[in-house]
VEXRO-511727 format. One record per residue: residue in one letter; x, y, z of N, C-alpha, C in turn. Coordinates in steps of 0.001 Angstrom, whole numbers, plus 500000, padded with zeros to 6 digits. Layout:
BEGIN
AXYZXYZXYZ...
This chain:
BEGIN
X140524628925291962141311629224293158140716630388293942X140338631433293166139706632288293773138421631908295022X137937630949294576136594630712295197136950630306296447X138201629446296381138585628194297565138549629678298519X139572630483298026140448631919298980139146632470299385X138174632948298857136846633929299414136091633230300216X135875631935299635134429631321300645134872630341301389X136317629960301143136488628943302127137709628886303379X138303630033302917139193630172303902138922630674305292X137761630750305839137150631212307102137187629964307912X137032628807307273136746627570307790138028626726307625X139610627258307852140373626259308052140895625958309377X140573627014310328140641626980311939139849625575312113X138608625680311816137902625064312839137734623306311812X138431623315310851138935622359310308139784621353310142X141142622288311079142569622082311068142134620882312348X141129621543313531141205621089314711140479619536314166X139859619668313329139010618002313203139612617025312464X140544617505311165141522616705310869141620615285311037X142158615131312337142880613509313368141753612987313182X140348613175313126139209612178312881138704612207311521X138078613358311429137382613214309849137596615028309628X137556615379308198137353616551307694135812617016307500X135111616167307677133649616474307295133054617442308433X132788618715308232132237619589309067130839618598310104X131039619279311359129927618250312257128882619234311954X128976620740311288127507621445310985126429620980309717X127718620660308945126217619823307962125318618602308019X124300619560307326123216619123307564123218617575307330X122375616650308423121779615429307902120911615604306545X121168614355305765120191613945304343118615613442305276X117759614382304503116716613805305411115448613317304124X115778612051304153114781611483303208113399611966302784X112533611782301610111140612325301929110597611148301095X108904611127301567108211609777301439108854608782300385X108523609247298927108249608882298174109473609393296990X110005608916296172110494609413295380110975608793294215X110833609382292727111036608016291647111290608772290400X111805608411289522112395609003288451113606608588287821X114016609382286438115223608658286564115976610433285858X117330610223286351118061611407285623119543611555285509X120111611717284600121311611856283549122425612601283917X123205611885283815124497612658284285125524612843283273X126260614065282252126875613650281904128134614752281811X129602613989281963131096615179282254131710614455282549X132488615262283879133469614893284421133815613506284564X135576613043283802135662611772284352136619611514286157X136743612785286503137478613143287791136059612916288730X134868613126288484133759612679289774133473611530288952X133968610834288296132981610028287918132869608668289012X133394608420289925133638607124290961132874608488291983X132918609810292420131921609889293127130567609957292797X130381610669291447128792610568291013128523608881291112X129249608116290643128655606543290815128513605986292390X129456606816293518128977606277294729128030607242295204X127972608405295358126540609341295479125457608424295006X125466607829293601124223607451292745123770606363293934X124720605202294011124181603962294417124000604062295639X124240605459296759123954605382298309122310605992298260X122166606714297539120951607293296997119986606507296261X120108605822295703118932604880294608118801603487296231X119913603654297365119769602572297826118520603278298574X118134604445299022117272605221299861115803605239299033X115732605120297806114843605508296473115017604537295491X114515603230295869114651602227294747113803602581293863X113057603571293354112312603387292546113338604850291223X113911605189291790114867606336291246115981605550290402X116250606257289350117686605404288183118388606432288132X119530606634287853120749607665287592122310607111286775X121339607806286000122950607182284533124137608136285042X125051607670284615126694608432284788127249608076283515X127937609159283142128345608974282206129750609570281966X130955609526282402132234610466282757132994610316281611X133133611242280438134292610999279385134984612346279445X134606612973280582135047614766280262134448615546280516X135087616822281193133893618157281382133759618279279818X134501619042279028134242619343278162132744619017277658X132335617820277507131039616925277732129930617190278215X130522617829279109129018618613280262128286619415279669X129120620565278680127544621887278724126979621109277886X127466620217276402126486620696275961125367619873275801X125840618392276857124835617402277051123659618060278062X124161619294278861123211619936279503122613621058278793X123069621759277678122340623041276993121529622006275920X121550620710275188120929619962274458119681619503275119X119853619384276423118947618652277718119083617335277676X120478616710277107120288615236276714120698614882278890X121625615523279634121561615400280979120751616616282102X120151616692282959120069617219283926121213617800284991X121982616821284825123244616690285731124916617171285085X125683618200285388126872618266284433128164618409285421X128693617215285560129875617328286607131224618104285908X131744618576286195132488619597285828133895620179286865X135367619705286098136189619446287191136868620624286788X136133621820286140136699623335285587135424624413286436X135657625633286126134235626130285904133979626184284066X132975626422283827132583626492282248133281627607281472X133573627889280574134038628527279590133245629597279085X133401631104278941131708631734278673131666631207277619X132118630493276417131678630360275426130232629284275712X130808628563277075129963627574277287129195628233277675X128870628754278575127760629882279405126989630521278172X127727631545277270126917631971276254125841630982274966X126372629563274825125632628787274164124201628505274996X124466627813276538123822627589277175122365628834277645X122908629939277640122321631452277711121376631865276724X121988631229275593121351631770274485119893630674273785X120170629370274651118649628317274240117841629029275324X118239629279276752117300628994277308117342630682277832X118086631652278070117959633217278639118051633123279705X118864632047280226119492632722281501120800631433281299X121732631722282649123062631068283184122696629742283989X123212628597283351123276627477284544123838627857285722X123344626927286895123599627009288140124876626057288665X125714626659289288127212625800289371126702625231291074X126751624315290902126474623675292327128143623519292637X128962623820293574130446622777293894130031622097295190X130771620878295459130281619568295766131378618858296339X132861619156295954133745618660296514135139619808296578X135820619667297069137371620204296994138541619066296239X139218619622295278140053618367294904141449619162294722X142413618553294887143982619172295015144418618561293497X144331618793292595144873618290291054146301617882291617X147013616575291738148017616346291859149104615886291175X150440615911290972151319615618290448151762614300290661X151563613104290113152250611523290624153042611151289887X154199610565290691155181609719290649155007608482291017X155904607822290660155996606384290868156510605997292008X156101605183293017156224605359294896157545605191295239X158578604711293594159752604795294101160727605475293828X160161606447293224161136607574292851161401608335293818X163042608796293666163006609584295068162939611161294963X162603611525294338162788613211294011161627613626295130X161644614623295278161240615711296639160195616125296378X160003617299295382158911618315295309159310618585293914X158476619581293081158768620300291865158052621452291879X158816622654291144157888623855291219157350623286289810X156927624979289382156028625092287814156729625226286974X157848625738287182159180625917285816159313624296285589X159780623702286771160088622207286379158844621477285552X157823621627285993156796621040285668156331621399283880X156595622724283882156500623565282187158082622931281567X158720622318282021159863622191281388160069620105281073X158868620163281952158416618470281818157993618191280992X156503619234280766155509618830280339154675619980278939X155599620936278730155136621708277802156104621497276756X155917622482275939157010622673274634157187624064274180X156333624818275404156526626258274942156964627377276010X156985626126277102157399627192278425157461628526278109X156119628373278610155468629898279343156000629923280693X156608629235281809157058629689282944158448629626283169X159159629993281685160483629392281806161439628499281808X160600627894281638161568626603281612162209626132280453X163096625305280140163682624708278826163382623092279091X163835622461278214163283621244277622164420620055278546X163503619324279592163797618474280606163395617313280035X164349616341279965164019614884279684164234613977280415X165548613931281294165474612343282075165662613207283402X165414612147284145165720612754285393166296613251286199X167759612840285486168687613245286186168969615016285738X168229615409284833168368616740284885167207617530286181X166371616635286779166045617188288154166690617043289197X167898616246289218169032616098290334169034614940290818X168282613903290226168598612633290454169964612058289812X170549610976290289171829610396290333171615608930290486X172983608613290032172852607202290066172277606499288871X171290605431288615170825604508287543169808605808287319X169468606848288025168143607697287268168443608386286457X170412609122286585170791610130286160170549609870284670X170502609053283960170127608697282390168503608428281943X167780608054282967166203607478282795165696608436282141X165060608034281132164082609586280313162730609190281042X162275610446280936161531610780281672159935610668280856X159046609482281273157611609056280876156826609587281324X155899610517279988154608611722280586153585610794280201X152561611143281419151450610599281027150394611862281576X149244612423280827148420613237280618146689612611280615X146238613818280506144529613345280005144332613899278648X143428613905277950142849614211276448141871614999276814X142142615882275411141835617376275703139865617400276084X139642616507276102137826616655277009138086617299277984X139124616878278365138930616353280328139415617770281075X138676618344281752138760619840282971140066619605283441X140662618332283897142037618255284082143171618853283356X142511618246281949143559618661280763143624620128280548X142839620759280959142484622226280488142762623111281563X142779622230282395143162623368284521144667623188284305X145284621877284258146791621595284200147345622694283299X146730622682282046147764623468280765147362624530281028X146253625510282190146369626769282434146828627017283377X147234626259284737147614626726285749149077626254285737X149505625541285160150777625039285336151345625303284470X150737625220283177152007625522282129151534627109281724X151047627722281813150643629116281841150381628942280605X149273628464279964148029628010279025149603627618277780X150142627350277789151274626695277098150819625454276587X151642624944275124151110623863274817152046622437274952X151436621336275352151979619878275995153068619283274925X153669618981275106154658618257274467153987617287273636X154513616755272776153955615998271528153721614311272045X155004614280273019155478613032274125154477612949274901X153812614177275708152780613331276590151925612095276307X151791611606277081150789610023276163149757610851277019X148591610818276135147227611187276619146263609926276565X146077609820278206144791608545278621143337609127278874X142515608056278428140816608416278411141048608713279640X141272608455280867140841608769282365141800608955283447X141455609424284082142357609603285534142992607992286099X142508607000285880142775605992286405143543605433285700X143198605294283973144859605002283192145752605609283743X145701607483284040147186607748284240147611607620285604X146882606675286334147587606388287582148280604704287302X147057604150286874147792602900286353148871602426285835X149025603174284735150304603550284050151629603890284749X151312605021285305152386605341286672153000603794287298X152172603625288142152261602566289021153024601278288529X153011601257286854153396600239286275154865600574285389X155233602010285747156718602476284638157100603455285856X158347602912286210159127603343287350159453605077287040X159565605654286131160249606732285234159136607579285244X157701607281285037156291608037284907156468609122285787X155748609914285315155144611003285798153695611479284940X152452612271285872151523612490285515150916613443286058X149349614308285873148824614445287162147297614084286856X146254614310288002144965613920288155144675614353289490X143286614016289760142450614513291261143470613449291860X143331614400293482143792613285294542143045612355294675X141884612532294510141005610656294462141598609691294150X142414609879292739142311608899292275143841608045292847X144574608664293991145831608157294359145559606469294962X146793605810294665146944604273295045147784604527295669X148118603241296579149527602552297626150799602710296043X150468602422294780151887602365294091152253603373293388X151311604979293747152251605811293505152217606763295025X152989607801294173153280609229295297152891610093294936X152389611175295459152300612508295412153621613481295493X153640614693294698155118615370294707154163616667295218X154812616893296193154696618371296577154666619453295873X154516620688295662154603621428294427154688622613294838X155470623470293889155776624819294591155870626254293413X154943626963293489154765628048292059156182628861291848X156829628754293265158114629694292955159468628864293112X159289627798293411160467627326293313160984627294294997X160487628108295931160788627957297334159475627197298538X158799626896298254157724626995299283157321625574298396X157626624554298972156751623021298635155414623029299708X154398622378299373153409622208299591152998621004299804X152546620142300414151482619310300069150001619295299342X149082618446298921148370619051298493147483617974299767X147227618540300671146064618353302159145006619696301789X144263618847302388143148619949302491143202621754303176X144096621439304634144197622725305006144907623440303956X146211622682303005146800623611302121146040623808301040X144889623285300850143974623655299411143142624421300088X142858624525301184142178626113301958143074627304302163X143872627153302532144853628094302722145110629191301431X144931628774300260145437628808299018147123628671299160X147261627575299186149052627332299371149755626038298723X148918625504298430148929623903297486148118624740296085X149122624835295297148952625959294080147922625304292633X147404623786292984146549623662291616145385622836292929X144931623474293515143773623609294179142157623402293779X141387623041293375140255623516292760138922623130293258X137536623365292782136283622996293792135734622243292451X135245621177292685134520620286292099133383620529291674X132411621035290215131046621157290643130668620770289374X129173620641290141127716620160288793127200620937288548X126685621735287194125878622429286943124607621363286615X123706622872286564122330622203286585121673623382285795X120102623181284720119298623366283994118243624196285339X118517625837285976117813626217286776117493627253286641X115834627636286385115516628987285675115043629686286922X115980630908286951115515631759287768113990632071288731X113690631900289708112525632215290073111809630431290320X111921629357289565111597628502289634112082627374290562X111571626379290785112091625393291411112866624126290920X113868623237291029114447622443290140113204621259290598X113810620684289646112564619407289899112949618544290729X111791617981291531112529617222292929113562616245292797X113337615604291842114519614581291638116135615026291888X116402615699291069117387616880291010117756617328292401X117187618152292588117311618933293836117341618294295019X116824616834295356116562615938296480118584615498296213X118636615179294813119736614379295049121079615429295003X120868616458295004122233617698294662122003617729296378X120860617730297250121040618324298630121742616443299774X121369615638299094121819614052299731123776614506299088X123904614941297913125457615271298462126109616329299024X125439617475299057125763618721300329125642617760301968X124945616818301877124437616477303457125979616327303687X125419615640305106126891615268306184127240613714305277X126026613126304979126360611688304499126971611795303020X126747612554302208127162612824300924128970613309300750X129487614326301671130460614738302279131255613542303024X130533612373303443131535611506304080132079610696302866X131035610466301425131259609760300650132768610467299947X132161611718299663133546612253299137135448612154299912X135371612045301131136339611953302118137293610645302019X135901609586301808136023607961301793136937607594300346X135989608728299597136738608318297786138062609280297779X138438610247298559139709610323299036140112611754298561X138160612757298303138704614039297992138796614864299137X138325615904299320138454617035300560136675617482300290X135876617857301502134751617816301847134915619335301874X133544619526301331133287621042301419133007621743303090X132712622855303813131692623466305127130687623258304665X130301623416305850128856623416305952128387625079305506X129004625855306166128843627665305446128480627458303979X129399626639303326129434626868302136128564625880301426X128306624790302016126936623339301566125606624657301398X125314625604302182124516625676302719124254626971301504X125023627608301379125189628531299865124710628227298762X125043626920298615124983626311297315123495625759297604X122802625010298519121841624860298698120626625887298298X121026627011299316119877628244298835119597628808296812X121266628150296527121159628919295036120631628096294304X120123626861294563118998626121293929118178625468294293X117239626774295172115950626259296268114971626884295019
Protein backbone atom coordinates (compact mmCIF):
# COMPACT_ATOMS: atom_id res chain seq x y z
CA UNK A 1 0.00 0.00 0.00
CA UNK A 2 2.68 2.15 0.74
CA UNK A 3 4.08 2.09 -2.76
CA UNK A 4 0.55 2.70 -4.51
CA UNK A 5 0.48 6.19 -1.83
CA UNK A 6 4.33 7.39 -2.78
CA UNK A 7 4.70 6.64 -6.45
CA UNK A 8 1.42 6.63 -7.61
CA UNK A 9 -0.68 9.02 -6.25
CA UNK A 10 0.66 12.02 -8.41
CA UNK A 11 -1.00 10.41 -11.33
CA UNK A 12 -4.72 10.18 -10.28
CA UNK A 13 -5.63 13.75 -11.72
CA UNK A 14 -4.56 13.11 -14.95
CA UNK A 15 -6.08 9.58 -14.77
CA UNK A 16 -9.42 10.35 -13.32
CA UNK A 17 -9.77 12.58 -16.64
CA UNK A 18 -9.09 9.36 -19.05
CA UNK A 19 -11.17 6.95 -17.24
CA UNK A 20 -14.56 7.21 -19.85
CA UNK A 21 -12.06 5.71 -22.49
CA UNK A 22 -9.22 3.71 -21.25
CA UNK A 23 -6.96 3.93 -17.99
CA UNK A 24 -3.83 3.23 -19.90
CA UNK A 25 -1.60 6.36 -19.63
CA UNK A 26 -1.22 7.93 -23.46
CA UNK A 27 2.71 8.56 -22.09
CA UNK A 28 3.78 5.06 -22.26
CA UNK A 29 6.02 4.06 -24.17
CA UNK A 30 5.27 2.04 -27.52
CA UNK A 31 6.81 -1.84 -27.48
CA UNK A 32 9.32 -1.37 -30.07
CA UNK A 33 10.35 -4.68 -31.47
CA UNK A 34 14.12 -5.54 -32.29
CA UNK A 35 15.40 -7.69 -35.30
CA UNK A 36 15.80 -10.84 -34.13
CA UNK A 37 14.97 -12.58 -31.06
CA UNK A 38 14.83 -16.36 -29.68
CA UNK A 39 15.07 -18.23 -26.61
CA UNK A 40 13.07 -19.70 -24.25
CA UNK A 41 12.35 -18.59 -20.41
CA UNK A 42 10.45 -19.71 -17.21
CA UNK A 43 8.03 -18.36 -15.31
CA UNK A 44 7.20 -19.48 -12.09
CA UNK A 45 4.38 -17.93 -8.94
CA UNK A 46 1.70 -16.14 -8.94
CA UNK A 47 -1.64 -17.82 -9.68
CA UNK A 48 -3.38 -14.09 -9.60
CA UNK A 49 -1.08 -13.10 -13.02
CA UNK A 50 -1.26 -16.21 -14.17
CA UNK A 51 -4.06 -15.40 -17.27
CA UNK A 52 -1.86 -12.19 -17.60
CA UNK A 53 1.63 -13.78 -17.80
CA UNK A 54 -0.20 -16.31 -20.35
CA UNK A 55 -1.66 -13.28 -22.40
CA UNK A 56 1.67 -11.10 -22.20
CA UNK A 57 3.38 -14.62 -23.26
CA UNK A 58 1.23 -15.32 -26.40
CA UNK A 59 1.07 -11.38 -27.67
CA UNK A 60 4.86 -11.58 -27.43
CA UNK A 61 5.96 -15.10 -28.84
CA UNK A 62 3.26 -13.79 -31.55
CA UNK A 63 6.09 -10.82 -32.32
CA UNK A 64 9.15 -13.60 -31.71
CA UNK A 65 8.14 -16.93 -33.01
CA UNK A 66 11.24 -18.23 -32.41
CA UNK A 67 10.95 -17.32 -28.41
CA UNK A 68 8.99 -20.08 -25.81
CA UNK A 69 7.74 -18.96 -22.34
CA UNK A 70 6.51 -21.51 -19.81
CA UNK A 71 3.98 -20.23 -17.05
CA UNK A 72 3.58 -21.85 -14.42
CA UNK A 73 0.97 -20.18 -11.59
CA UNK A 74 0.44 -22.40 -8.32
CA UNK A 75 1.46 -19.42 -5.95
CA UNK A 76 3.79 -16.63 -5.01
CA UNK A 77 4.96 -18.50 -2.36
CA UNK A 78 6.52 -20.55 -5.47
CA UNK A 79 8.34 -17.71 -6.85
CA UNK A 80 11.60 -17.16 -4.77
CA UNK A 81 12.63 -20.18 -4.66
CA UNK A 82 12.06 -21.38 -8.27
CA UNK A 83 13.99 -18.06 -8.85
CA UNK A 84 16.93 -18.34 -6.02
CA UNK A 85 17.25 -22.32 -7.44
CA UNK A 86 17.35 -20.63 -11.11
CA UNK A 87 14.82 -23.32 -12.01
CA UNK A 88 12.70 -19.68 -13.45
CA UNK A 89 14.04 -16.37 -14.67
CA UNK A 90 10.67 -14.95 -14.19
CA UNK A 91 8.82 -14.74 -10.47
CA UNK A 92 5.29 -13.27 -10.54
CA UNK A 93 4.47 -12.33 -7.22
CA UNK A 94 0.97 -10.99 -5.97
CA UNK A 95 2.92 -9.96 -2.35
CA UNK A 96 6.25 -8.29 -2.10
CA UNK A 97 8.78 -11.17 -0.86
CA UNK A 98 9.31 -11.99 2.65
CA UNK A 99 13.07 -11.06 3.89
CA UNK A 100 13.29 -14.48 4.71
CA UNK A 101 12.82 -14.77 0.98
CA UNK A 102 15.21 -11.91 0.11
CA UNK A 103 17.80 -13.30 2.64
CA UNK A 104 17.84 -16.96 0.99
CA UNK A 105 17.92 -15.40 -2.38
CA UNK A 106 20.94 -12.84 -1.03
CA UNK A 107 22.76 -15.34 0.34
CA UNK A 108 23.34 -17.80 -3.25
CA UNK A 109 23.96 -15.05 -5.19
CA UNK A 110 25.16 -11.45 -2.82
CA UNK A 111 22.88 -9.30 -3.79
CA UNK A 112 18.66 -8.59 -3.75
CA UNK A 113 16.33 -9.58 -6.64
CA UNK A 114 14.86 -6.93 -8.66
CA UNK A 115 10.95 -6.32 -8.07
CA UNK A 116 9.70 -5.25 -11.40
CA UNK A 117 5.56 -4.16 -10.58
CA UNK A 118 3.59 -4.54 -13.72
CA UNK A 119 0.08 -4.16 -12.76
CA UNK A 120 -2.27 -2.55 -10.00
CA UNK A 121 -4.83 -5.07 -8.57
CA UNK A 122 -7.70 -4.15 -5.92
CA UNK A 123 -7.80 -7.78 -3.90
CA UNK A 124 -11.58 -7.99 -3.81
CA UNK A 125 -14.29 -9.26 -1.69
CA UNK A 126 -17.14 -11.43 -3.88
CA UNK A 127 -20.46 -12.20 -3.42
CA UNK A 128 -22.85 -13.91 -5.21
CA UNK A 129 -24.63 -11.24 -7.87
CA UNK A 130 -27.61 -11.90 -5.84
CA UNK A 131 -27.03 -11.15 -2.63
CA UNK A 132 -28.17 -8.02 -1.47
CA UNK A 133 -25.90 -6.77 1.29
CA UNK A 134 -24.09 -3.33 0.64
CA UNK A 135 -20.52 -3.08 1.71
CA UNK A 136 -18.48 -4.70 4.72
CA UNK A 137 -15.82 -3.22 6.84
CA UNK A 138 -12.75 -5.41 8.39
CA UNK A 139 -14.40 -6.25 11.74
CA UNK A 140 -17.15 -7.89 9.57
CA UNK A 141 -14.82 -9.44 7.36
CA UNK A 142 -12.38 -10.79 10.65
CA UNK A 143 -15.62 -11.94 12.07
CA UNK A 144 -16.39 -13.90 8.65
CA UNK A 145 -13.42 -15.14 8.04
CA UNK A 146 -11.00 -15.53 11.01
CA UNK A 147 -11.21 -17.35 14.35
CA UNK A 148 -9.11 -15.05 16.21
CA UNK A 149 -10.30 -11.61 15.46
CA UNK A 150 -7.61 -9.46 15.63
CA UNK A 151 -10.00 -6.54 14.48
CA UNK A 152 -12.67 -7.33 16.80
CA UNK A 153 -14.90 -9.02 15.73
CA UNK A 154 -16.83 -12.18 17.16
CA UNK A 155 -17.90 -15.22 15.36
CA UNK A 156 -20.50 -14.39 12.30
CA UNK A 157 -22.22 -17.22 10.61
CA UNK A 158 -25.33 -16.65 8.54
CA UNK A 159 -26.22 -13.71 7.18
CA UNK A 160 -28.64 -12.52 8.74
CA UNK A 161 -26.29 -11.55 11.48
CA UNK A 162 -25.03 -8.86 8.75
CA UNK A 163 -28.63 -7.48 8.57
CA UNK A 164 -30.02 -9.45 6.04
CA UNK A 165 -33.77 -10.57 6.48
CA UNK A 166 -36.13 -12.56 5.15
CA UNK A 167 -35.11 -16.36 3.62
CA UNK A 168 -31.24 -14.95 4.31
CA UNK A 169 -31.92 -14.18 7.93
CA UNK A 170 -31.06 -18.12 8.63
CA UNK A 171 -28.54 -18.85 5.45
CA UNK A 172 -25.08 -19.81 6.92
CA UNK A 173 -22.75 -18.24 5.55
CA UNK A 174 -20.16 -20.25 2.67
CA UNK A 175 -16.28 -19.19 2.86
CA UNK A 176 -14.35 -19.77 0.14
CA UNK A 177 -10.43 -18.83 0.35
CA UNK A 178 -7.00 -19.61 -1.43
CA UNK A 179 -4.22 -22.12 0.07
CA UNK A 180 -1.61 -20.95 1.92
CA UNK A 181 0.98 -20.68 -1.47
CA UNK A 182 -0.97 -18.09 -2.80
CA UNK A 183 0.19 -13.93 -2.05
CA UNK A 184 -3.60 -13.67 -1.83
CA UNK A 185 -3.76 -15.97 1.04
CA UNK A 186 -1.03 -14.20 2.86
CA UNK A 187 -2.11 -10.22 1.84
CA UNK A 188 -5.90 -11.19 2.90
CA UNK A 189 -4.84 -12.78 6.46
CA UNK A 190 -2.50 -9.62 6.91
CA UNK A 191 -4.44 -6.87 5.83
CA UNK A 192 -7.78 -7.90 6.73
CA UNK A 193 -7.69 -10.09 9.42
CA UNK A 194 -4.70 -8.34 11.11
CA UNK A 195 -2.33 -11.49 10.43
CA UNK A 196 -5.14 -13.52 12.42
CA UNK A 197 -5.80 -17.04 11.72
CA UNK A 198 -8.81 -18.34 9.03
CA UNK A 199 -11.42 -20.28 10.30
CA UNK A 200 -11.17 -24.04 10.01
CA UNK A 201 -14.60 -23.55 7.59
CA UNK A 202 -12.89 -21.63 4.97
CA UNK A 203 -12.78 -24.09 1.97
CA UNK A 204 -9.38 -23.36 0.49
CA UNK A 205 -9.23 -23.51 -3.62
CA UNK A 206 -5.96 -24.11 -5.81
CA UNK A 207 -6.87 -20.72 -7.66
CA UNK A 208 -8.56 -17.54 -7.95
CA UNK A 209 -10.93 -18.92 -10.49
CA UNK A 210 -12.28 -21.90 -8.26
CA UNK A 211 -13.11 -19.24 -5.76
CA UNK A 212 -15.02 -17.31 -8.17
CA UNK A 213 -16.59 -20.32 -9.64
CA UNK A 214 -17.72 -21.57 -6.61
CA UNK A 215 -19.26 -18.22 -5.68
CA UNK A 216 -21.17 -17.97 -8.77
CA UNK A 217 -22.52 -21.44 -8.17
CA UNK A 218 -23.70 -21.15 -4.02
CA UNK A 219 -25.99 -18.24 -3.55
CA UNK A 220 -24.66 -17.86 0.36
CA UNK A 221 -20.66 -17.71 -0.84
CA UNK A 222 -18.48 -15.36 -0.06
CA UNK A 223 -14.68 -15.04 -0.98
CA UNK A 224 -11.92 -12.81 -2.10
CA UNK A 225 -9.27 -12.67 -5.12
CA UNK A 226 -7.74 -10.04 -7.78
CA UNK A 227 -10.34 -8.00 -9.55
CA UNK A 228 -9.33 -9.85 -12.74
CA UNK A 229 -10.69 -12.53 -11.99
CA UNK A 230 -14.52 -10.97 -11.59
CA UNK A 231 -17.56 -12.59 -13.82
CA UNK A 232 -21.24 -11.29 -14.84
CA UNK A 233 -22.32 -14.03 -11.78
CA UNK A 234 -20.75 -12.46 -9.06
CA UNK A 235 -20.39 -8.92 -7.24
CA UNK A 236 -17.98 -6.99 -5.75
CA UNK A 237 -18.69 -5.63 -1.98
CA UNK A 238 -17.36 -2.40 -1.28
CA UNK A 239 -15.18 -2.35 1.76
CA UNK A 240 -14.51 -0.13 4.50
CA UNK A 241 -11.38 -0.37 7.34
CA UNK A 242 -13.57 1.62 9.79
CA UNK A 243 -16.78 0.73 9.40
CA UNK A 244 -17.82 4.37 7.86
CA UNK A 245 -16.30 5.10 4.51
CA UNK A 246 -17.29 2.16 1.76
CA UNK A 247 -15.20 2.16 -1.13
CA UNK A 248 -15.18 0.67 -4.31
CA UNK A 249 -12.32 -1.03 -5.39
CA UNK A 250 -11.75 1.31 -9.05
CA UNK A 251 -8.64 2.25 -9.84
CA UNK A 252 -8.81 5.99 -8.80
CA UNK A 253 -9.73 4.42 -5.26
CA UNK A 254 -6.65 2.01 -5.38
CA UNK A 255 -4.63 5.34 -6.15
CA UNK A 256 -6.06 7.36 -3.79
CA UNK A 257 -5.19 4.85 -1.05
CA UNK A 258 -9.00 4.59 -0.17
CA UNK A 259 -10.10 1.05 -1.44
CA UNK A 260 -8.17 -0.49 1.69
CA UNK A 261 -6.67 -4.03 0.18
CA UNK A 262 -5.10 -2.25 -2.76
CA UNK A 263 -1.86 -3.76 -4.03
CA UNK A 264 0.88 -3.59 -7.13
CA UNK A 265 1.44 -6.70 -8.95
CA UNK A 266 5.13 -7.67 -9.57
CA UNK A 267 7.88 -10.05 -11.09
CA UNK A 268 11.03 -10.37 -9.69
CA UNK A 269 13.94 -11.11 -11.62
CA UNK A 270 17.71 -12.79 -11.20
CA UNK A 271 19.61 -9.01 -11.68
CA UNK A 272 23.17 -8.48 -10.61
CA UNK A 273 23.99 -5.17 -9.94
CA UNK A 274 26.06 -3.31 -12.53
CA UNK A 275 25.10 -5.93 -15.19
CA UNK A 276 22.67 -6.27 -17.85
CA UNK A 277 19.60 -8.81 -17.75
CA UNK A 278 19.71 -10.95 -20.62
CA UNK A 279 17.83 -9.80 -23.63
CA UNK A 280 15.23 -12.20 -23.53
CA UNK A 281 14.17 -11.11 -20.13
CA UNK A 282 14.50 -7.63 -20.35
CA UNK A 283 12.91 -7.33 -24.08
CA UNK A 284 9.90 -9.11 -22.55
CA UNK A 285 9.60 -7.25 -18.82
CA UNK A 286 9.82 -3.80 -21.18
CA UNK A 287 6.76 -5.34 -24.06
CA UNK A 288 4.71 -5.32 -20.58
CA UNK A 289 5.67 -1.77 -19.19
CA UNK A 290 4.80 -0.68 -23.02
CA UNK A 291 1.44 1.02 -23.86
CA UNK A 292 0.56 -2.48 -25.56
CA UNK A 293 1.42 -4.62 -22.50
CA UNK A 294 -0.71 -2.11 -20.14
CA UNK A 295 -3.69 -2.46 -22.56
CA UNK A 296 -3.41 -6.27 -22.03
CA UNK A 297 -3.64 -5.82 -18.35
CA UNK A 298 -6.90 -3.35 -18.56
CA UNK A 299 -8.54 -5.98 -21.12
CA UNK A 300 -7.87 -8.93 -18.38
CA UNK A 301 -9.66 -6.48 -16.09
CA UNK A 302 -6.70 -5.24 -13.73
CA UNK A 303 -5.70 -1.43 -13.30
CA UNK A 304 -2.60 -0.27 -15.55
CA UNK A 305 0.32 1.14 -14.08
CA UNK A 306 1.84 5.40 -15.37
CA UNK A 307 3.93 5.79 -17.42
CA UNK A 308 6.19 7.87 -14.44
CA UNK A 309 6.20 4.79 -12.88
CA UNK A 310 6.66 2.04 -16.23
CA UNK A 311 9.51 4.12 -16.69
CA UNK A 312 11.14 3.55 -12.98
CA UNK A 313 10.90 0.18 -13.18
CA UNK A 314 12.39 0.16 -16.59
CA UNK A 315 15.66 2.08 -15.59
CA UNK A 316 15.96 -0.47 -12.44
CA UNK A 317 16.65 -3.20 -14.85
CA UNK A 318 18.60 -1.51 -17.70
Amino acid sequence: MNFLKKTLAFTVTSLTLATSVSAVDADLKDYQSIPSLSGKVSSVGSDTLNNLMALWSESFQRKYPNVKIEVEGKGSSTAPPALTQGISQLAPMSRPMKSSEMDAFEKKYGYKPVAVGVSIDALAVFIHKDNPIQGLNFQKLDSIFSSTYKKGGSDITSWGQLGLDGNWSNTPISRYGRNSASGTYAYFKKHALGKGDYKATVKEMPGSSSVISSIAKELSGIGYSGIGYKTSEVRVLPLAKDGKSFYEPTLNNCLKGKYPLARTLYIYVNKKPGKKLDDLTYQFLSFILSKEGQLIVEKDGYYPIPAKVADQFLKAIK
